[in-house]
PDB file with SEQRES, HELIX, SHEET and CRYST1 records, atoms N, CA, C and O in Angstrom:
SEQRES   1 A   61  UNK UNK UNK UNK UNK UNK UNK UNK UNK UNK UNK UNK UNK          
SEQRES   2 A   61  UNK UNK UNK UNK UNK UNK UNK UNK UNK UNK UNK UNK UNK          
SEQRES   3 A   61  UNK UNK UNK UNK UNK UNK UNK UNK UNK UNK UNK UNK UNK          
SEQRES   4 A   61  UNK UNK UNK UNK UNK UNK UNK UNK UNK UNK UNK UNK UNK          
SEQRES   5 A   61  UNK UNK UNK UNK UNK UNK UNK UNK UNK                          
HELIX    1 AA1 UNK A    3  UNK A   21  1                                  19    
HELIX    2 AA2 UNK A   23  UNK A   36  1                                  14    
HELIX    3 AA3 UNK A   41  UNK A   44  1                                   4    
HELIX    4 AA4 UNK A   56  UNK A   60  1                                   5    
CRYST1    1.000    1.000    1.000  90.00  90.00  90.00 P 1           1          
ATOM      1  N   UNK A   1     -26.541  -6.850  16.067  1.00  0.00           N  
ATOM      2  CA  UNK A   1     -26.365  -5.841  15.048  1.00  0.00           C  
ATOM      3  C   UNK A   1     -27.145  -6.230  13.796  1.00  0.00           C  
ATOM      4  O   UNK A   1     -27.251  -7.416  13.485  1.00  0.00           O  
ATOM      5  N   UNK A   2     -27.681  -5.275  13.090  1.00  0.00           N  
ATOM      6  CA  UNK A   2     -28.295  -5.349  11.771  1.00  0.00           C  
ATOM      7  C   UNK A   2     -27.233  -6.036  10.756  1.00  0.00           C  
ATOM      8  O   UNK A   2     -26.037  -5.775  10.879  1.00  0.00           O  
ATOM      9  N   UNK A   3     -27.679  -6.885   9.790  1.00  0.00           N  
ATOM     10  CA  UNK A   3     -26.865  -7.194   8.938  1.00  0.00           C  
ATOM     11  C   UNK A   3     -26.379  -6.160   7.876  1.00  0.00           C  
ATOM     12  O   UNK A   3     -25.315  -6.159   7.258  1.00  0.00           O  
ATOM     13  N   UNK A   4     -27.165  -5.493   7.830  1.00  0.00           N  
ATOM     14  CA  UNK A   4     -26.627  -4.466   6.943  1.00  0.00           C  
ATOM     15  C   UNK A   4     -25.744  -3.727   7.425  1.00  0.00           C  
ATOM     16  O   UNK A   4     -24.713  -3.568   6.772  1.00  0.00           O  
ATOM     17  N   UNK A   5     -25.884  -3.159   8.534  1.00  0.00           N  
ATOM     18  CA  UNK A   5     -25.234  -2.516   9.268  1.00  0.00           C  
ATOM     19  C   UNK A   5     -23.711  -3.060   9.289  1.00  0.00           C  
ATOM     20  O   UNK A   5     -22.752  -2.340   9.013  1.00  0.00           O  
ATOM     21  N   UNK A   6     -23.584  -4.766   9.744  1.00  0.00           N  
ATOM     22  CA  UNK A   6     -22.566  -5.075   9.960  1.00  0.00           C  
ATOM     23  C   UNK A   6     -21.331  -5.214   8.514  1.00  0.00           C  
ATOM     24  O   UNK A   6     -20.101  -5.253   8.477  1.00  0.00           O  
ATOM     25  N   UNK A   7     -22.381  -5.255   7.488  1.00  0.00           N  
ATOM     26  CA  UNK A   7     -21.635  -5.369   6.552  1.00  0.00           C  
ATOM     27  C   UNK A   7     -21.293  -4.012   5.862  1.00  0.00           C  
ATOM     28  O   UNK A   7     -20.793  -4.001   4.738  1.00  0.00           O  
ATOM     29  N   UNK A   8     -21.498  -3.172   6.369  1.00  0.00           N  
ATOM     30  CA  UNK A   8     -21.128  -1.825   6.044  1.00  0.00           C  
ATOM     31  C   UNK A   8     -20.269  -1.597   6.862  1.00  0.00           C  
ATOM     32  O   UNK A   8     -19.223  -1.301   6.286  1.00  0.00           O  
ATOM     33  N   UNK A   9     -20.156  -1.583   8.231  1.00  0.00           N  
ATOM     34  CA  UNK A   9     -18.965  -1.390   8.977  1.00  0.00           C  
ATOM     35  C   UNK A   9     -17.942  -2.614   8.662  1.00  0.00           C  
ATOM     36  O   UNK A   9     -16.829  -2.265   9.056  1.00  0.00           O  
ATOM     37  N   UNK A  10     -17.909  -3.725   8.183  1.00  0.00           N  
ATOM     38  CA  UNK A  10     -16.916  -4.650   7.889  1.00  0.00           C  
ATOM     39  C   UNK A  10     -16.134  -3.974   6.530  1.00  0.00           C  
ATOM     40  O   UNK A  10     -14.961  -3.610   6.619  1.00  0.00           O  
ATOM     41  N   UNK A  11     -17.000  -3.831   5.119  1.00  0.00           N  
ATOM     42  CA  UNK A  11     -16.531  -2.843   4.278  1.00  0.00           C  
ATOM     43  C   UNK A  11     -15.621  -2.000   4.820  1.00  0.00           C  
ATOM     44  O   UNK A  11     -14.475  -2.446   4.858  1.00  0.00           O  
ATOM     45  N   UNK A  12     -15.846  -0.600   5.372  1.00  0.00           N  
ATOM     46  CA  UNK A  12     -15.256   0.509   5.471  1.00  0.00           C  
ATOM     47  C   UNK A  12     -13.992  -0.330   6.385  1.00  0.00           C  
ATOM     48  O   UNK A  12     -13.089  -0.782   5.680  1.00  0.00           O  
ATOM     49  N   UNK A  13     -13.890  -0.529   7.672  1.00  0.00           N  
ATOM     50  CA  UNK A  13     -13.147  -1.348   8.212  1.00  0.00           C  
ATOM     51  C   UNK A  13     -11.794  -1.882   6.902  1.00  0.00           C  
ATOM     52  O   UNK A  13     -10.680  -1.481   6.566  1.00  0.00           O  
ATOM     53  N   UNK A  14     -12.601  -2.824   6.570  1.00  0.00           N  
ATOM     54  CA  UNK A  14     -11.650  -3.351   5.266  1.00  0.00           C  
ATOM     55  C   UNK A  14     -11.175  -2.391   4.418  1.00  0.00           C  
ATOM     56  O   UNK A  14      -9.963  -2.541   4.269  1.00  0.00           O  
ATOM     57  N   UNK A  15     -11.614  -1.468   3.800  1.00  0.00           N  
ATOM     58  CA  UNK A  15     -11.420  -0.452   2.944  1.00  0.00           C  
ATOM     59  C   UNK A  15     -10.059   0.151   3.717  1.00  0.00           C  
ATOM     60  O   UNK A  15      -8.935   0.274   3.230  1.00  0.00           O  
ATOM     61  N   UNK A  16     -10.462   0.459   4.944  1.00  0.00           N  
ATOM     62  CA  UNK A  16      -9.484   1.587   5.791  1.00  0.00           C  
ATOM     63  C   UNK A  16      -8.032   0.606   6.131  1.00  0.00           C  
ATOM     64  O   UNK A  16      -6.883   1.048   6.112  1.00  0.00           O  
ATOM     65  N   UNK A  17      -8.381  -0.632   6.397  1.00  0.00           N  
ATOM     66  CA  UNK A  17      -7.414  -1.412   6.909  1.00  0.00           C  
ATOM     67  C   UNK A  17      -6.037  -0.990   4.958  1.00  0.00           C  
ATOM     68  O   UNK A  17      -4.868  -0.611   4.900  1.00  0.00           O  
ATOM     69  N   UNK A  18      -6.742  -1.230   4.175  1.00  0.00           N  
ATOM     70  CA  UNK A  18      -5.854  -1.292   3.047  1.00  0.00           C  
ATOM     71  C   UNK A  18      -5.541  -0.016   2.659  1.00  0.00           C  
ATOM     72  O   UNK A  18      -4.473   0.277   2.121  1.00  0.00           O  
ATOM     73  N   UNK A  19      -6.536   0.858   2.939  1.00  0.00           N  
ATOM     74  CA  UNK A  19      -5.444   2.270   2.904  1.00  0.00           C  
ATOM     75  C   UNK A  19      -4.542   2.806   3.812  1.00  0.00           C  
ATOM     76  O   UNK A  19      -4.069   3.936   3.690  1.00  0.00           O  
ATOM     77  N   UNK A  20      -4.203   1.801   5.004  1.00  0.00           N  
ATOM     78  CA  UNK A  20      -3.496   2.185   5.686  1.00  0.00           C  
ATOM     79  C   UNK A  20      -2.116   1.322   5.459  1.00  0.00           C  
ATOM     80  O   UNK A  20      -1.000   1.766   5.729  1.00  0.00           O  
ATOM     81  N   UNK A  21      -2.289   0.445   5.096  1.00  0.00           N  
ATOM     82  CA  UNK A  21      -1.243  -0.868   4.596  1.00  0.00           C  
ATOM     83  C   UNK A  21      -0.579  -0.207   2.888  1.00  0.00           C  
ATOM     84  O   UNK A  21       0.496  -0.520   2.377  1.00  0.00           O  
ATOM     85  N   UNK A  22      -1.692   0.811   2.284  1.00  0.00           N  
ATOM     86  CA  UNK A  22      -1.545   1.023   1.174  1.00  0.00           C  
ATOM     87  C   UNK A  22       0.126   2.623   1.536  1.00  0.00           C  
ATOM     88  O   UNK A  22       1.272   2.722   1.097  1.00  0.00           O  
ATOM     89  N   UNK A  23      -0.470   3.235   2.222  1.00  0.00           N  
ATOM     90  CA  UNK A  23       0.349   4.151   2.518  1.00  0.00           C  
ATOM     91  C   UNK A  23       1.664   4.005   3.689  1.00  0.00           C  
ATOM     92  O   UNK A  23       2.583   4.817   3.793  1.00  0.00           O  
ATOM     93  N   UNK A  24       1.519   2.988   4.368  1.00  0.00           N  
ATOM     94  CA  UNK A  24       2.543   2.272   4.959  1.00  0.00           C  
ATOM     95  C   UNK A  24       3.436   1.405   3.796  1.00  0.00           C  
ATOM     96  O   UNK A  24       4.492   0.978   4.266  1.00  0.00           O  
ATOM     97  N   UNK A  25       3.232   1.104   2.525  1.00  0.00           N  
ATOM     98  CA  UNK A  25       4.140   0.620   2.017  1.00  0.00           C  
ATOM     99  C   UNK A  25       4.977   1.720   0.854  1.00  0.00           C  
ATOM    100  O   UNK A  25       6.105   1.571   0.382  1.00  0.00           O  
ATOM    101  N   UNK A  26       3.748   3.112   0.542  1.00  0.00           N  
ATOM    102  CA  UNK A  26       4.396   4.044   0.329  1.00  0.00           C  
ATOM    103  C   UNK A  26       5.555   4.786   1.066  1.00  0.00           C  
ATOM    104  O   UNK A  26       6.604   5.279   0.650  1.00  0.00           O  
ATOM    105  N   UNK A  27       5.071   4.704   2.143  1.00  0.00           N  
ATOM    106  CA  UNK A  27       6.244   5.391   3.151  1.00  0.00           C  
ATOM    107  C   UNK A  27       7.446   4.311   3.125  1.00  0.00           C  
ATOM    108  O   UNK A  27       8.397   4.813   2.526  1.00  0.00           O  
ATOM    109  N   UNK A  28       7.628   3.479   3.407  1.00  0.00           N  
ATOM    110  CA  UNK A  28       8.692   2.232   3.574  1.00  0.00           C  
ATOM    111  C   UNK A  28       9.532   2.435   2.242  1.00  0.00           C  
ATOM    112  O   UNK A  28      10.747   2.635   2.260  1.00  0.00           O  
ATOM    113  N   UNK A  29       8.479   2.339   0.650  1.00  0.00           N  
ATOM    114  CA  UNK A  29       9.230   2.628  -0.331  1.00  0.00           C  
ATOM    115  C   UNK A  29      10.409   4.186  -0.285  1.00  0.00           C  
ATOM    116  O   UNK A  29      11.572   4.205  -0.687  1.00  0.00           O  
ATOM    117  N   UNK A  30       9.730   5.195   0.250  1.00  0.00           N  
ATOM    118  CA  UNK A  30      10.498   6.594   0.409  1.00  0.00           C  
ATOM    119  C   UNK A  30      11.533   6.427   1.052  1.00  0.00           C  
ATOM    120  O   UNK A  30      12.621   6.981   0.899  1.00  0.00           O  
ATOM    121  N   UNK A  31      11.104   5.368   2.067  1.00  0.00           N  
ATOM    122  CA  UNK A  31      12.586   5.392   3.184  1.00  0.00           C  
ATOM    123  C   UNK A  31      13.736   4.767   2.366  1.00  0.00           C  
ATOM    124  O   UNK A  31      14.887   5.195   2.285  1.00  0.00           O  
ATOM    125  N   UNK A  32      13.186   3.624   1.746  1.00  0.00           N  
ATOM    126  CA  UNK A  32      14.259   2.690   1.272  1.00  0.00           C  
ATOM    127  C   UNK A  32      15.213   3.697  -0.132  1.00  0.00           C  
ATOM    128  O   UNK A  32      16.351   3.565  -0.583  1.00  0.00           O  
ATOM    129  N   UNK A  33      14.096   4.660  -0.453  1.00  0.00           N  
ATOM    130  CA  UNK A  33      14.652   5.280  -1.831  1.00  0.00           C  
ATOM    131  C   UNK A  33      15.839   6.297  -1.222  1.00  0.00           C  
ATOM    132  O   UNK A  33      16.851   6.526  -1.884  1.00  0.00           O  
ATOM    133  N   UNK A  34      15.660   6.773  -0.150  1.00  0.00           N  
ATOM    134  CA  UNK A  34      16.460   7.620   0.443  1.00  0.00           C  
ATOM    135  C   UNK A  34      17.255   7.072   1.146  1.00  0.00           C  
ATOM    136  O   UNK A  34      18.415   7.166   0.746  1.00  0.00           O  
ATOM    137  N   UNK A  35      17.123   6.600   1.927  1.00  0.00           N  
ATOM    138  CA  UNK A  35      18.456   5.764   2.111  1.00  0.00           C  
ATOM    139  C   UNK A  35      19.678   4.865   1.720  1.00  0.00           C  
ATOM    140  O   UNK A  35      20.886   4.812   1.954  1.00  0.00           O  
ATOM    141  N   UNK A  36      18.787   4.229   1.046  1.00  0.00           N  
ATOM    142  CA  UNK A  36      19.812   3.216  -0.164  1.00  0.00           C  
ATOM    143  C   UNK A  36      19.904   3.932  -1.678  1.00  0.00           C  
ATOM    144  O   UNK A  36      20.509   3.327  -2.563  1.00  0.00           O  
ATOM    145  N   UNK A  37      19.313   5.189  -1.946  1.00  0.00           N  
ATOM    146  CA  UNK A  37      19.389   5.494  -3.126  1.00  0.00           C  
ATOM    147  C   UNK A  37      19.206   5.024  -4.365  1.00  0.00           C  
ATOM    148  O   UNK A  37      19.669   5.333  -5.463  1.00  0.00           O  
ATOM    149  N   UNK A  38      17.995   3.744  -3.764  1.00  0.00           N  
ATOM    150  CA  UNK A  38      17.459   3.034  -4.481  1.00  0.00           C  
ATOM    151  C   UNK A  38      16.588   3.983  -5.400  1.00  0.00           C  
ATOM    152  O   UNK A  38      16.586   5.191  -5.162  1.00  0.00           O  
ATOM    153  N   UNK A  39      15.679   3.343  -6.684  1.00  0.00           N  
ATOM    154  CA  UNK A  39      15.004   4.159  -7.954  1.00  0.00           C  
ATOM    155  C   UNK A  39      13.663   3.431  -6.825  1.00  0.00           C  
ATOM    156  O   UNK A  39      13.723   2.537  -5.981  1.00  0.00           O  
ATOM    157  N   UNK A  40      12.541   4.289  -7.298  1.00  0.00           N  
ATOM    158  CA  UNK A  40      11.301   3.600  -6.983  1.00  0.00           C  
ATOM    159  C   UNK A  40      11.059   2.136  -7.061  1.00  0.00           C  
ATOM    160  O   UNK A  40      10.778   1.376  -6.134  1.00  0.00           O  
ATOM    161  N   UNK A  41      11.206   1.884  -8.246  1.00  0.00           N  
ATOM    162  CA  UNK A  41      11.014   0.433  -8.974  1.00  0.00           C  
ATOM    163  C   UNK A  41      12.101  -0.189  -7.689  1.00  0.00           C  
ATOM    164  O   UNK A  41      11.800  -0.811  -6.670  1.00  0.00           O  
ATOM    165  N   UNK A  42      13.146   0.153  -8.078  1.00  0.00           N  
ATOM    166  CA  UNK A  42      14.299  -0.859  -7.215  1.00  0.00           C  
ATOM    167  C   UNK A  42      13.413  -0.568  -5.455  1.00  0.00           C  
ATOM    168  O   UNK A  42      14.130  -0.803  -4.482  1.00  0.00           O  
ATOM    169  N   UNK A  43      12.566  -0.291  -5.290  1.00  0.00           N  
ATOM    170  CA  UNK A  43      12.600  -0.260  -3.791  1.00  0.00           C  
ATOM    171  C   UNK A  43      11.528  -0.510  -3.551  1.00  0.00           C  
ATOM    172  O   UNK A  43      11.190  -0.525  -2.367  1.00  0.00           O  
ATOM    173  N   UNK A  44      10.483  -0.832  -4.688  1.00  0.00           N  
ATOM    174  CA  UNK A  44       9.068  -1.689  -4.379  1.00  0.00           C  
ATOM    175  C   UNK A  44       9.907  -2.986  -4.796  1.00  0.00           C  
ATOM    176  O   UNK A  44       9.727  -3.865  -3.954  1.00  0.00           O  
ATOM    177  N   UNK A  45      10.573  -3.299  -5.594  1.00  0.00           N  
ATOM    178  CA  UNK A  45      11.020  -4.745  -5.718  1.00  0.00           C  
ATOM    179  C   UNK A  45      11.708  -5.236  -4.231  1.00  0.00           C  
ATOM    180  O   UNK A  45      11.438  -6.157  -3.460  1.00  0.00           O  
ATOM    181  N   UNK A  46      12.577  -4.317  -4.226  1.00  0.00           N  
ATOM    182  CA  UNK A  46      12.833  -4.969  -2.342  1.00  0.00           C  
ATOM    183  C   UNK A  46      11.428  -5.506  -1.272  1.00  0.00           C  
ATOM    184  O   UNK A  46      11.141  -6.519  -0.634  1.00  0.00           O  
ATOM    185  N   UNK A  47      10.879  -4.302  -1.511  1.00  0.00           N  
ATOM    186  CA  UNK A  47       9.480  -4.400  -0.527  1.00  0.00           C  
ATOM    187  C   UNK A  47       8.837  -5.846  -1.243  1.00  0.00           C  
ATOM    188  O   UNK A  47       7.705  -6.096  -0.828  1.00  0.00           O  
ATOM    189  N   UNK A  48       9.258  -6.606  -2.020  1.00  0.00           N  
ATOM    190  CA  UNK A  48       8.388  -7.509  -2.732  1.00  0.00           C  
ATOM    191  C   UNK A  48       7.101  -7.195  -3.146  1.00  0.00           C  
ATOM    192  O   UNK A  48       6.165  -7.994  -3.114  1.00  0.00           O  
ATOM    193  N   UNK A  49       7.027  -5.885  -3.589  1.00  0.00           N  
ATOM    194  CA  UNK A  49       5.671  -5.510  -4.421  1.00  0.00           C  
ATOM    195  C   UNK A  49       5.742  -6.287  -5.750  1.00  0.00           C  
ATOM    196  O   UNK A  49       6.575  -6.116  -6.639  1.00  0.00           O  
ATOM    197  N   UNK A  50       4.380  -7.471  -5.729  1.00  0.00           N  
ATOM    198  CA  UNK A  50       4.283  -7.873  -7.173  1.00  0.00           C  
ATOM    199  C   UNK A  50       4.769  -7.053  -8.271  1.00  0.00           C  
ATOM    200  O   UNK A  50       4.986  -5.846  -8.170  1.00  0.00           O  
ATOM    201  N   UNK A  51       4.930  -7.727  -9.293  1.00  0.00           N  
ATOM    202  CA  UNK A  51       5.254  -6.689 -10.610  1.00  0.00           C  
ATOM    203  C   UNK A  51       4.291  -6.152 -11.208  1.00  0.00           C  
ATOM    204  O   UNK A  51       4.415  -5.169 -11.938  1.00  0.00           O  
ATOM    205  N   UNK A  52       3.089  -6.809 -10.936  1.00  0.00           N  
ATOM    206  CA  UNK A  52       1.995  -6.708 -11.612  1.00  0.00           C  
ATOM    207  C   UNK A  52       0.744  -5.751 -10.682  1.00  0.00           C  
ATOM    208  O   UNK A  52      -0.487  -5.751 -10.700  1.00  0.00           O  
ATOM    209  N   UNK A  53       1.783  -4.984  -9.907  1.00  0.00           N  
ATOM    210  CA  UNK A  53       1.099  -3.932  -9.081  1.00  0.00           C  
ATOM    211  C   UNK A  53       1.569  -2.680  -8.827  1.00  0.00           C  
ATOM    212  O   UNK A  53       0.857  -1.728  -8.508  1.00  0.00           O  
ATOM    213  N   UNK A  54       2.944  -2.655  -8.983  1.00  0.00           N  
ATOM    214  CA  UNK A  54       4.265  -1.891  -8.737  1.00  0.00           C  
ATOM    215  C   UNK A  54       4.075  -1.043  -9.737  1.00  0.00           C  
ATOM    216  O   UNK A  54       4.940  -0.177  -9.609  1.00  0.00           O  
ATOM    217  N   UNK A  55       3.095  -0.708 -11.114  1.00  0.00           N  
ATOM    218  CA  UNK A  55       2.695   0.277 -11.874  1.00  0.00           C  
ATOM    219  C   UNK A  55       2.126   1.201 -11.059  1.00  0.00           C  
ATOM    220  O   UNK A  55       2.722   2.272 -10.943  1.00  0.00           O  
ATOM    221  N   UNK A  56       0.743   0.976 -10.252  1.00  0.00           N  
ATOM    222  CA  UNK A  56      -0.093   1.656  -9.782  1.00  0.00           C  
ATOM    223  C   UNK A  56       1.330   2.545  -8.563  1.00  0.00           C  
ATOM    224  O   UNK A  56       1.739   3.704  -8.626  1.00  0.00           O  
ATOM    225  N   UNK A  57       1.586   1.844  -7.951  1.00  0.00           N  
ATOM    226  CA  UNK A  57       2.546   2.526  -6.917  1.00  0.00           C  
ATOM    227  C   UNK A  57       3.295   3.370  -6.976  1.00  0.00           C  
ATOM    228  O   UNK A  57       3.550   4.250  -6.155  1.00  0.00           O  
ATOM    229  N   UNK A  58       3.940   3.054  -8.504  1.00  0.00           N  
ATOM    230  CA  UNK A  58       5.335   4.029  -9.070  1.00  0.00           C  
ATOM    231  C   UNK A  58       4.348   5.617  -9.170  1.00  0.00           C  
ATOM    232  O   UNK A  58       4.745   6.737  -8.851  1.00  0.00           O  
ATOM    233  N   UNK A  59       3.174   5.282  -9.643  1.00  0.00           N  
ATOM    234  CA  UNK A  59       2.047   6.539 -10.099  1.00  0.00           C  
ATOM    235  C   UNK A  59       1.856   7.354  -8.550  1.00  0.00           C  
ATOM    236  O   UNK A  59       1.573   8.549  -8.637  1.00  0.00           O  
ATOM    237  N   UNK A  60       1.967   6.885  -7.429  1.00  0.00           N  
ATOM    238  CA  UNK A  60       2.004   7.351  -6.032  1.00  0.00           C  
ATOM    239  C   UNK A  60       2.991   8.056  -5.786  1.00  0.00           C  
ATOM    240  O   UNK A  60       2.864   9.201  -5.351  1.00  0.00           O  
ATOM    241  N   UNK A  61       4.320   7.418  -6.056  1.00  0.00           N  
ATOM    242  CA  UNK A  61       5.808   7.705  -5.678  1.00  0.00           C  
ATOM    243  C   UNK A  61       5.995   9.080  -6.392  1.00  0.00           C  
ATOM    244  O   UNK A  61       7.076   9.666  -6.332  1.00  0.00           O  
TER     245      UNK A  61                                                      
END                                                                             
């Protein structure tokens, strides 16, 4: 494979891998909010979402 090539499909790859991990921890947060009647915040802190990331997320929720 071309190097360029490969590093463009490694990118997107990577890119896709974290938007899928990104919206799998959105969904997990919804479940936990609905079920336990947890607040957003209280249910990325379960999920152990850093604190120092759990801004961007709450902006999702």
């Amino acid at each position: 494979m071309c190097q360029a090539f490969e590093d463009t499909y490694n990118e997107g790859l990577q890119q896709g891998m974290e938007q899928g991990m990104e919206q799998n921890l959105l969904k997990n947060s919804k479940s936990v909010m609905d079920k336990l009647a947890y607040t957003a915040q209280e249910a990325l802190s379960l999920l152990n979402v850093p604190a120092s990331e759990q801004s961007r997320y709450l902006e999702m929720l």
